[in-house]
N, C-alpha and C positions, 0 to 999 in steps of 0.2 A: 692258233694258226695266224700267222703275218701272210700279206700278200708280196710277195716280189721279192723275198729276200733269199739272196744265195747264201751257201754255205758256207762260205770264208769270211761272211759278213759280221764274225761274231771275236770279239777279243781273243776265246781261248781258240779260235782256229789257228794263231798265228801267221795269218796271212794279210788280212789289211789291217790298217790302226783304226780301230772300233773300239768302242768305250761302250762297255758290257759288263760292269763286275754283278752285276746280280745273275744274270742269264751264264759267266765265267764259272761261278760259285755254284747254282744251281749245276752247270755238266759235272762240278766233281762231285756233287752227290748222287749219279746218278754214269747212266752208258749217253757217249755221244758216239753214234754213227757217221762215219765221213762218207760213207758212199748212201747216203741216201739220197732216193729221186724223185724228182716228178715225173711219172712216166708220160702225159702228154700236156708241157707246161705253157698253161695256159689258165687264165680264171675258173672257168667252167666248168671243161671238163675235169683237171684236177680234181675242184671240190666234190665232184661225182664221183672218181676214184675213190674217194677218200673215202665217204660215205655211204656205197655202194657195194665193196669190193671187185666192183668189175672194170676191167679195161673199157679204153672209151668205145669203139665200136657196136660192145654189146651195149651197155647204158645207154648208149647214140648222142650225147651232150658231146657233138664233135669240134664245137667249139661255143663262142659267148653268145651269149642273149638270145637260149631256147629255153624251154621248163622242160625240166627232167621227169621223164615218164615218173607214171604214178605207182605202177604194174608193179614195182620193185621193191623188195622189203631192207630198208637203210638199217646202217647199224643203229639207230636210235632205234627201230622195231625190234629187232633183236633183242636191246637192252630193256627196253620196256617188257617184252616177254618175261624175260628173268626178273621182273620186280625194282627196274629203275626206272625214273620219273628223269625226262630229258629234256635241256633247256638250252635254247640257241644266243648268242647275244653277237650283234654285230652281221657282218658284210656276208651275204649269202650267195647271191648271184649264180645261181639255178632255177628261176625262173623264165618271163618273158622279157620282148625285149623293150618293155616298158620299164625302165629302171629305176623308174619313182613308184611302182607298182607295189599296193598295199598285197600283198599275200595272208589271202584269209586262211583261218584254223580250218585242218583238213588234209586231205591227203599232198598238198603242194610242200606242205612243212616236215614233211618225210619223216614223221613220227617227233619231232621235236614239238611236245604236245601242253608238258607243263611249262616252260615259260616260255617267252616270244617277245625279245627285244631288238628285231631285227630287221634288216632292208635290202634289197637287191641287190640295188649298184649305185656305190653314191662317193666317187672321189674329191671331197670337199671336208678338210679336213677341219674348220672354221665354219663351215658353213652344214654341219650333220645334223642328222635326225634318223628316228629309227621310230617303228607300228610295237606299241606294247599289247602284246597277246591278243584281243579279239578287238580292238579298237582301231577302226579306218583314218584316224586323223594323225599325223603326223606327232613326236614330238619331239621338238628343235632342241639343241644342246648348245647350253653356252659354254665357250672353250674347241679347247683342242680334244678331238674325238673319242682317242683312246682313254682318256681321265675319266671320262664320264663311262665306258664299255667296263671298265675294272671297278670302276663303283657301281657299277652293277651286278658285277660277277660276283662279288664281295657280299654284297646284302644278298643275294639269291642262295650263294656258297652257306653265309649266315644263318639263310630261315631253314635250306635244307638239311640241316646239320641235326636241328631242333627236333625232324621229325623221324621217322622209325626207315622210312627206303631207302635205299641206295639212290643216287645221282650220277648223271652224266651232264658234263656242260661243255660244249663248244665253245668258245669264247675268239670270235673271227676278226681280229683289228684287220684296216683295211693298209695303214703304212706298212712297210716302206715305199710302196705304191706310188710313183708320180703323183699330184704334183711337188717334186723334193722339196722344194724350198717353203709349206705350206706347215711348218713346225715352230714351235715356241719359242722364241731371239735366242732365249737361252741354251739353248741346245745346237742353236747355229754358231754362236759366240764359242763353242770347244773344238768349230771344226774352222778355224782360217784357213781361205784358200790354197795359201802358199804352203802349207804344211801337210796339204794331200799327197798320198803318196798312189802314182796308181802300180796296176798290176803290171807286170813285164809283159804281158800280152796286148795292152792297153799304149798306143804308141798314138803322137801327131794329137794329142787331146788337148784343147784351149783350157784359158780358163776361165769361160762360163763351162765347159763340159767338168772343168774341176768344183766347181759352184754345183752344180746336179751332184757330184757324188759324196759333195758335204754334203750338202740338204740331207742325201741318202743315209748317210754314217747318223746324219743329227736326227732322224725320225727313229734309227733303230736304239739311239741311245734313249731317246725319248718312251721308247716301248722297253729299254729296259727299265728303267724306273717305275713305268706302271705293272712291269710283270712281278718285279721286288715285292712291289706293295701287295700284292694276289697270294703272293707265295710266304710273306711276314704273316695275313689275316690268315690263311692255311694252317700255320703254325701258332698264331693263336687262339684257333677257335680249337686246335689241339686234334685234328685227323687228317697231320701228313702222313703218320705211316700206315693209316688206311687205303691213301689215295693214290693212282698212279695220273702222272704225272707227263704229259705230251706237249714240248715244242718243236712246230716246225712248221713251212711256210707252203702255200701250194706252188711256186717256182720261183724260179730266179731274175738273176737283170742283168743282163749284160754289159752295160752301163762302160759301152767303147772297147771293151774287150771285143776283140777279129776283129775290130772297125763295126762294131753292129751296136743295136740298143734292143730294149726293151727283151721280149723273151720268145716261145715257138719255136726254139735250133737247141741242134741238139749237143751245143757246148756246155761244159760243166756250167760256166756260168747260169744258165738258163734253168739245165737240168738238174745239178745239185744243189740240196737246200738243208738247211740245217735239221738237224734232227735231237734232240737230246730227250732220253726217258728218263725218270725216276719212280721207284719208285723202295722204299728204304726197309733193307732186310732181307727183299726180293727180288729187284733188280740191280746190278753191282753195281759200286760207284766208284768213282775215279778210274772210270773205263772207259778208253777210246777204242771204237771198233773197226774196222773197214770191211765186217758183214755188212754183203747190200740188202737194202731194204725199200721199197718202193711205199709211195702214197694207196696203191692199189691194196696194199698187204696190210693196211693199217687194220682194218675192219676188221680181216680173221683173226690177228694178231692179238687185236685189243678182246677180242670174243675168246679167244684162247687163254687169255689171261686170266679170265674171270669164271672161267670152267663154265660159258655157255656154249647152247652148241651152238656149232660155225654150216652156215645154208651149202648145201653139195651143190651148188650152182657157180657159188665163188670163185675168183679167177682168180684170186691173191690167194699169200701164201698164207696160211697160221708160223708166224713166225716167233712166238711166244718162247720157244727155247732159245733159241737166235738172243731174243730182250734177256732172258733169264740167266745168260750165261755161254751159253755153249755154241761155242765161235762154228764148231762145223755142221751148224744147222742153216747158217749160210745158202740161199739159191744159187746156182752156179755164173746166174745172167737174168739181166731184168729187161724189160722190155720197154722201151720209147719209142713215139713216135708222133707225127700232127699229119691230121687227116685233111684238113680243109685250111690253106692258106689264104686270107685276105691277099685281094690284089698291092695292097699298100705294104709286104710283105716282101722280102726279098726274094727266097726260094717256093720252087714248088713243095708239095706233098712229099711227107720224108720217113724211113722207119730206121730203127736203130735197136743197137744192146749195147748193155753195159755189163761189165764184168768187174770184178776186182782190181784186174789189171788196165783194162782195156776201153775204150769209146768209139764204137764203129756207128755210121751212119751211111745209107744207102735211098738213093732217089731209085726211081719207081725201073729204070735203065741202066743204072750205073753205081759203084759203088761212089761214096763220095768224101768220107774223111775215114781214118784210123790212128788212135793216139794211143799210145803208150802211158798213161795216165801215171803208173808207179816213178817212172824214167823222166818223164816229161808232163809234169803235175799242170803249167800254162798251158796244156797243149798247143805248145809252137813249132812243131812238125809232123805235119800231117803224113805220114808213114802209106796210105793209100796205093800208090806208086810206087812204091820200096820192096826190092826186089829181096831183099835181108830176111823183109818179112810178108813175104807174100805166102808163109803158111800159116802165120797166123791172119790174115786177110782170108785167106780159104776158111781156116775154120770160125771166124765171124759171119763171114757170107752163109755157112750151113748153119750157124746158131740162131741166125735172121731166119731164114729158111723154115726151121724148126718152129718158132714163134710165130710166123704168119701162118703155119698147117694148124696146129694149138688152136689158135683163134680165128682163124677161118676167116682170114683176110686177106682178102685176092688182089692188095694193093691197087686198086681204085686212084682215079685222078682225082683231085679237089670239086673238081664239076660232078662228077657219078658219087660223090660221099655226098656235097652238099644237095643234091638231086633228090638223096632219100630222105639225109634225115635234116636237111638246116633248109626248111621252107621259108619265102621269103628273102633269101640272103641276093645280094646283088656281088660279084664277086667275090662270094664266100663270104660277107660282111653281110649279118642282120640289120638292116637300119633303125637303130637304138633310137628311143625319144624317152623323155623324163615326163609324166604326166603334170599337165597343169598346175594341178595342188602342187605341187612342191617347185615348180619355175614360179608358181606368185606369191610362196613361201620365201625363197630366197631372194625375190629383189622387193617383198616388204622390211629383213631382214639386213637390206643393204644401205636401204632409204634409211630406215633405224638408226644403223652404226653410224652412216654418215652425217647422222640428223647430231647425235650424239657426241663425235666429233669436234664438230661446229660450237655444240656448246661448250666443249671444254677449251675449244679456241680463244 
């Protein structure tokens, strides 16, 4: 799982100029989904979906820097039931809103029990560290973040190989994530400014805004080189065609597309993310799909695939024939939405579906966009107002409809969501702080380099 990265962000999308042949090569071994989503995109609660199976209301991780109930049994529980040994490495952030916060062994690690190379929330891609398994101290990483996240996955992937269980590993890099430009020259040296090209939706962008969406291109090229190297040691410690095989990111970026940044809306950018399975024999390859598939469905999905059972509580789909093959196992609409808007935020509280065809979104009074996704893939005409198609506007409005009675959400303001479950929050924003140890971590670390510097001066 990448953090921030949309779905067109990848070479074999054919959409933007990205430099991806391992992560290109990896989708033809395997199905890539184009309609997969984040259904509420955001750090948080994404990664809650994901590991949960449930939409965010029920989880209640309505937005960043809460700890996710403990009451709940993750898919790591699950896979440990059935006889896997579950190991986290990288950016978690479901926890508190201490983001330097050491997260001890126990029920906050949501069943990821055997290893523990990981930390909440820490965007310093030069300046990272991660808590290995039951030890409070920090340790700092020299380099760039992701090098050292895949050299671990690699020796863990190694020793679990050796032994007789099964394994699941997460493995959570936190690029393409802000800050863009925080990647290795050399990966910045493939993206010259002048030779960005942006999206058709993407109009009046400088070029320092063309500079953020190198930096962007150059971190995901940089994460593809370290996913090559994961997926080379895979194949020779010799059990790829035991393993199945998951990339995809918890949202997207909008990164000047409609004039907006960052993510929380309910534009493709934000909410499509790439998606590619493999797994060889079993799951087809050289297959593109436009079966949707949400973050929420991963859980049953992956629990389906493995012939364990899937909890009756679950709100995702078991979409394991969907992965295997069989295009009309397809859900007919998924469901998106953001419960708790920061005031630094442009819109209020929003709910939305997605269909095959279609991207409807709806404020709490009024409907507010409808795209034609097949027709109009930029979505640059909002169809909302369009009298052509105001019956398919009627039947989004009943599919919304349908999905707030489902889940028993009586669309609430940002103030009566964040009232129950986001305590603390001032505007819908928890006020994050990074514990000590690691703010006199990083400017001993600073002193260092700089000290360092100096000598080589």
């Amino acid at each position: 799982m990448t953090d921030q990265m949309r779905s067109t962000a990848l070479g074999c999308a054919g959409v933007e100029d990205v430099i991806s042949p391992n992560l290109d090569e990896f989708a033809v071994s395997g199905s890539r989904f184009t309609r997969a989503i984040a259904n509420s995109p955001a750090c948080s609660p994404s990664r809650a979906n994901t590991i949960t199976g449930l939409h965010t209301l029920t989880h209640q991780l309505v937005n960043n820097d809460v700890q996710l109930r403990t009451d709940i049994k993750s898919l790591a529980h699950c896979l440990n039931d059935l006889g896997y040994r579950s190991g986290f490495i990288g950016k978690w952030h479901m926890d508190c809103a201490d983001r330097g916060a050491f997260i001890p062994p126990g029920p906050r690690r949501q069943g990821f029990d055997d290893f523990w190379a990981g930390y909440n929330c820490n965007h310093e891609y030069f300046d990272a560290y991660y808590y290995l398994n039951d030890n409070p101290e920090p340790v700092w990483i020299d380099g760039y973040e992701p090098d050292k996240q895949t050299d671990l996955a690699i020796d863990y992937i190694s020793k679990k190989t050796k032994e007789d269980d099964p394994f699941f590993l997460f493995l959570s890099y936190g690029p393409p994530h802000c800050p863009y430009r925080q990647v290795p020259q050399k990966y910045l040296d493939m993206y010259p400014v002048e030779n960005i090209k942006l999206k058709p939706n993407a109009v009046d962008t400088t070029d320092v805004d063309k500079q953020v969406i190198a930096g962007y291109y150059a971190h995901i090229t940089a994460l593809d080189d370290s996913f090559g190297r994961l997926l080379n040691s895979i194949e020779e410690i010799g059990i790829r065609n035991d393993t199945i095989i998951i990339f995809t990111s918890d949202h997207g970026d909008m990164l000047y597309s409609q004039h907006r940044g960052w993510k929380s809306k309910p534009w493709s950018e934000s909410v499509g993310i790439p998606m590619i399975v493999s797994w060889p024999q079993k799951i087809p390859g050289q297959r593109v799909s436009d079966g949707i598939v949400s973050l929420v469905d991963l859980m049953p999905t992956l629990l389906g695939l493995v012939n364990a059972d899937v909890p009756s509580e679950l709100e995702g789909n078991d979409l394991s024939d969907l992965f295997l093959g069989d295009e009309t196992a397809s859900p007919e609409s998924v469901f998106i939405n953001f419960y708790v808007i920061p005031d630094f935020f442009s819109y209020t509280e929003w709910r939305g579906v997605i269909t095959k065809q279609y991207t409807y979104a709806a404020f709490r009074n009024e409907p507010w966009l409808l795209y034609d996704d097949k027709n109009d893939p930029h979505q640059l005409h909002n169809l909302v107002e369009s009298r052509k198609h105001a019956n398919i506007l009627t039947d989004m409005q009943a599919e919304l409809a349908e999905w707030l009675t489902v889940l028993d959400d009586p669309f609430e303001s940002s103030a009566e969501v964040a009232a129950k479950y986001y305590p603390g929050s001032v505007g819908g924003v928890v006020q994050s702080y990074e514990n000590a140890k690691i703010k006199a971590g990083k400017q001993k670390r600073k002193v260092e380099r700089e000290d360092e510097s100096y000598r080589r001066k």
